[in-house]
Residue, then its C-alpha position, 0 to 999 in steps of 0.5 A: x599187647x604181647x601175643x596169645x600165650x602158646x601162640x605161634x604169632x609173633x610180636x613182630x607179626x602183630x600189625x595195625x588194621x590196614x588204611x583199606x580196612x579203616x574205610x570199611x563200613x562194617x566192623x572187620x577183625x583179622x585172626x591167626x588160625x590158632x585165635x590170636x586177633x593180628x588187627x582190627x578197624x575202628x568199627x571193631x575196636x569201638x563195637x568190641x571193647x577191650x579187643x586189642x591185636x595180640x588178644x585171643x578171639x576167645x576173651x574178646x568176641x561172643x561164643x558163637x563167633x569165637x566157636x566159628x573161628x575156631x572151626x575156620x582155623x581147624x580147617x587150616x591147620x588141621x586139614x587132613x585129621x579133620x573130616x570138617x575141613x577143606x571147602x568154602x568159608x561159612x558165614x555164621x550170625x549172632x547177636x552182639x549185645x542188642x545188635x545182630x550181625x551176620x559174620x563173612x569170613x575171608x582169607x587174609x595175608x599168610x592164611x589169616x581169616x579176616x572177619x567182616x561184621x554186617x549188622x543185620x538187626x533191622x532184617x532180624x526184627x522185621x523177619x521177627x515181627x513177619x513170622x508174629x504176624x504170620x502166626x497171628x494171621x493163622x491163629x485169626x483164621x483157625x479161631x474164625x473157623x472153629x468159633x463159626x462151626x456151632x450157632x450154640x451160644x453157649x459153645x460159642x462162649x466156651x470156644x471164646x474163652x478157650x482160645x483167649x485163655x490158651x493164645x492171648x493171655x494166662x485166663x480168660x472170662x468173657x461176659x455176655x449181656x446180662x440176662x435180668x439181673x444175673x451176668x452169664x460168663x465162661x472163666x478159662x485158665x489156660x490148660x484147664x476146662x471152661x467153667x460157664x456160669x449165672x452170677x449176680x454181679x454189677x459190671x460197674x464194679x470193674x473200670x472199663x467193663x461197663x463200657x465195654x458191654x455197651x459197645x464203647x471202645x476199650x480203656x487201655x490196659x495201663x489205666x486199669x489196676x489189677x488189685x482192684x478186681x473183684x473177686x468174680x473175675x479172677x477163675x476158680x483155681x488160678x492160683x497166680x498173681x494177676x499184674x496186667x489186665x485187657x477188657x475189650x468189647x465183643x462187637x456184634x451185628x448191631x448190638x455188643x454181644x458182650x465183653x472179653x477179660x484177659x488175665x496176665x500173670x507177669x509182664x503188661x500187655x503190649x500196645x500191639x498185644x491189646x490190637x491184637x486182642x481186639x481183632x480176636x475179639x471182632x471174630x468172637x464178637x462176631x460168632x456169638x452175636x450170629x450164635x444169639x441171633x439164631x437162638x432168638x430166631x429159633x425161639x421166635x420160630x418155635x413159638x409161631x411153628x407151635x399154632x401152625x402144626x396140626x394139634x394131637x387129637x384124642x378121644x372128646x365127648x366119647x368119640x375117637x379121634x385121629x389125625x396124620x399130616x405130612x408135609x410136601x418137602x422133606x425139611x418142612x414141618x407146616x404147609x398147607x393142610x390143617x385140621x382142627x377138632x373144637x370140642x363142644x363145651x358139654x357131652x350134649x354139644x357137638x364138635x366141630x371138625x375142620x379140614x382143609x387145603x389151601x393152594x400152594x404149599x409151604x410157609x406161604x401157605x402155612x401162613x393163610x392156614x394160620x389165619x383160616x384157622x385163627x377165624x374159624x376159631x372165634x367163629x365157633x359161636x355159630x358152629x352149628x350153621x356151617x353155610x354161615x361160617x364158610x360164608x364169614x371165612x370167605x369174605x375175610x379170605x377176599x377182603x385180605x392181601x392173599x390171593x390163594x383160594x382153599x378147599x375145607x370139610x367140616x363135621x358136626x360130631x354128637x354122640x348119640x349113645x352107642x352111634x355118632x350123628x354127622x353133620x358134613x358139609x363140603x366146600x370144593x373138598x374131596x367128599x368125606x368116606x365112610x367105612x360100615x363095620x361090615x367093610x363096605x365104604x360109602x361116599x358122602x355126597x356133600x359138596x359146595x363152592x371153593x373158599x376165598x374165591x367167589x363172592x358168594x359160597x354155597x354148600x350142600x350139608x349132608x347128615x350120616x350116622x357111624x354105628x359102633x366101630x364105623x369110622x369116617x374118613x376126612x382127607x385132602x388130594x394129597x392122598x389120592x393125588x400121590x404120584x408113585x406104584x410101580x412106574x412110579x407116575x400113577x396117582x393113588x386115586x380114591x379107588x385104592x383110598x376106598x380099598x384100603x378104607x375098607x380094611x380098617x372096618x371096626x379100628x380105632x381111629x388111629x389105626x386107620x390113619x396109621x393103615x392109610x398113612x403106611x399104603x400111600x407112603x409105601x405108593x410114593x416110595x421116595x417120589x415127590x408129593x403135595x402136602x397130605x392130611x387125613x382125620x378119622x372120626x369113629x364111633x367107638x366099639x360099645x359094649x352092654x351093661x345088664x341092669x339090676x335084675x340081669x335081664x334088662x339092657x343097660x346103657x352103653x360103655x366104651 
């Protein structure tokens, strides 16, 4: 081949590769500075074809070679016009078809650059699928904290959903567990808000989806036809074909927690694609399934919390009511105090008023609270007898598992036209206070032995009155236990409970509890203190109606 058309290479000056190139395990390509290739080896000649000494670099290598060249060559000829020039050879790198090579130049015979060609395809792939994995592995990572930030279910879903239609596919949907006949899902197209809905689907209708709710492992994504979907799982607006699609379960703790649905609009998804996709889905899986489990949980604990917290009491059979209860840890809403008022079944009946203390506190205590409670409950029948109710309660206490024993005070309430009759009876509970409307306070000497205990119960019934706007006051030692003042170690006591019930002379009975409530908190300040109940039973201000002629007395209002 003549020379390079403009070039200062000779004809005579163009040679055959050198025997040492010929040896050389890499292809090699010696160039004038101006890009006329003065030789080749074998290996450049069989990598590069039609490359033939005299050719120009321009028309026989790639781009990036022959623009490096070029700058090499600018370097020789041209270094002092040239800021570029001067300083070490640079090796360049690039791809030649599906082959990568780095490119190492050197200086040859006459100032000639001599390019050794190091195919360096299999560094190129691994470094490549090194920075996926990387990539993968920190997508992973950032999934599992956002999916495990909420123990909401249903952001739990739409977090899913997200994420799948932004990273691992063009949309999304993932499918719960069916909740009777309907299929709850969250549809995602990537870029666009989450949509959650309850659709009436049969999952048998999808190849693979079925299975997948069931936990089975997923069908490969070859075996699934695209133009089969139905029509629910393609999201609201994706207005692209659909030519790949993925169904992966979502694993869970012990149960499927549901299943995932990738959407690709071009190209199948790749087996390490789809390994890929259930990795995310283990974490997803994962998120839901604990997010599932503390919503039944909290439904489960709602529903048992609702029969253990004390009831709202409210005027009965015209007498006021009113009760306060605070529990010993600031996060708990149940211990060991209770009250219960059971209405009587007509005006004529009393009420039966229950107050008590079980030792300890907490869910433990709350839990033998719960059983008090339960068979005081279907011991109502015998209501009026309170030594033979405490004497049943008791023997049930000692016949079960638990070992705690518990205090109670219990009050038959009548109306009595403008006056409410008392019936108390204690069992080692503080005694009952009653305050007169005149502000003096008066301790009800009723007392008997513990719940739970001994064999035997004994209690002392003492019988009072409360005139219109006299209050009694039914309390545990949480009350005068509580530990606070100004050194803030000094019990409240029942003198400054007596005080602060003499204040409340003609109050309703909210107020009262409201009054006692405020003092003893303002006592504790923020000291520690045992679980507190207090129940106010008042007699209601009355006022006369004149009768028909105007003279006489009427009855009694409220």
């Amino acid at each position: 081949m003549a020379p390079v058309k403009g070039s200062s290479v000779t004809k005579a000056q163009v040679r055959p590769a050198s025997d040492v190139w010929g040896m050389a395990p890499y292809p090699v390509i010696e160039a004038h500075a101006d890009g006329t290739v003065m030789s080749m080896n074998p290996a450049a000649s069989h990598l590069l074809e039609g490359a033939l000494p005299g050719s120009s670099m321009a028309d026989v290598v790639p781009v990036w070679l022959a623009e490096a060249h070029h700058e090499v060559g600018l370097r020789a000829v041209l270094p002092a016009q040239n800021p570029r020039c001067g300083g070490a050879l640079t090796s360049v790198s690039g791809q030649i078809e599906a082959q990568s090579f780095v490119a190492h130049p050197t200086r040859g015979q006459d100032g000639n650059v001599v390019w050794w060609l190091v195919e360096d395809t299999d560094r190129r792939l691994a470094e490549q699928a090194l920075a996926i994995e990387r990539e993968r592995t920190t997508f992973l990572s950032e999934a599992s904290n956002v999916l495990l930030a909420s123990l909401n279910t249903d952001r739990c879903m739409t977090v899913t959903a997200q994420l799948a239609a932004q990273y691992l596919a063009d949309a999304a949907v993932v499918v719960a567990p069916a909740r009777g006949h309907k299929l709850p899902v969250a549809h995602a197209i990537s870029g666009q808000d989450v949509i959650r809905s309850l659709i009436v689907a049969d999952p048998s209708q999808l190849p693979g989806l079925q299975e997948a709710l069931q936990g089975f492992p997923p069908v490969p994504s070859r075996w699934l036809d695209p133009t089969t979907l139905p029509d629910w799982v393609t999201p609201e607006g994706y207005t692209g074909t659909i030519g790949s699609v993925v169904i992966t379960p979502l694993p869970g703790h012990g149960a499927p927690a549901g299943a995932l649905i990738l959407l690709r609009g071009n190209g199948q998804f790749t087996e390490n694609e789809e390994i890929f996709a259930r990795l995310f889905a283990a974490r997803a899986g994962a998120a839901l399934s604990a997010a599932r489990m503390y919503a039944e949980q909290s439904d489960i604990t709602t529903t048992l919390m609702r029969d253990l917290l004390p009831p709202q009491l409210h005027r009965i059979n015209g007498v006021e009511f009113a009760g306060g209860y605070r529990p010993a840890g600031a996060v708990e809403r149940v211990g060991g105090d209770f009250y219960d008022v059971h209405p009587g079944s007509t005006e004529a009946e009393a009420s039966l008023v229950v107050l008590g203390d079980v030792c300890g506190k907490g869910l433990d205590a709350a839990v033998l609270t719960g059983k008090i409670r339960n068979t005081l409950q279907a011991l109502i029948p015998m209501a009026d007898d309170h030594q033979r109710m405490l004497q049943l309660l008791n023997g049930s206490l000692l016949n079960s598992h638990h070992t705690r024993f518990a205090t109670m005070v219990m009050a038959s309430v009548q109306r009595a036209d403008s006056t409410v009759r008392l019936r108390l009876t204690s069992a080692g509970h503080p005694p009952p206070l009653v305050v007169r409307a005149d502000g003096e306070v008066d301790e009800i000497e009723t007392h008997g032995t513990l719940i739970g205990a001994l064999s035997h119960v004994e209690a002392h019934t003492v019988e009072t009155t409360l005139r219109p706007g006299e209050t009694c006051l039914l309390y545990t030692d949480g009350i005068t236990e509580a530990r606070g003042g100004p050194l803030g170690n000094e019990l409240y006591g029942e003198e400054r409970l007596k005080q602060a019930l003499s204040e409340c002379a003609n109050m309703p009975s909210e107020a009262v509890v409201e009054h006692i409530q405020m003092l003893v908190s303002q006592w504790l300040r923020s000291g520690r203190h045992d679980d507190m109940a207090v129940v106010a039973i008042t007699a209601p201000l009355t006022n006369h109606l004149s009768a028909v002629n105007g003279h006489t007395r009427g009855r009694y209002t409220a």
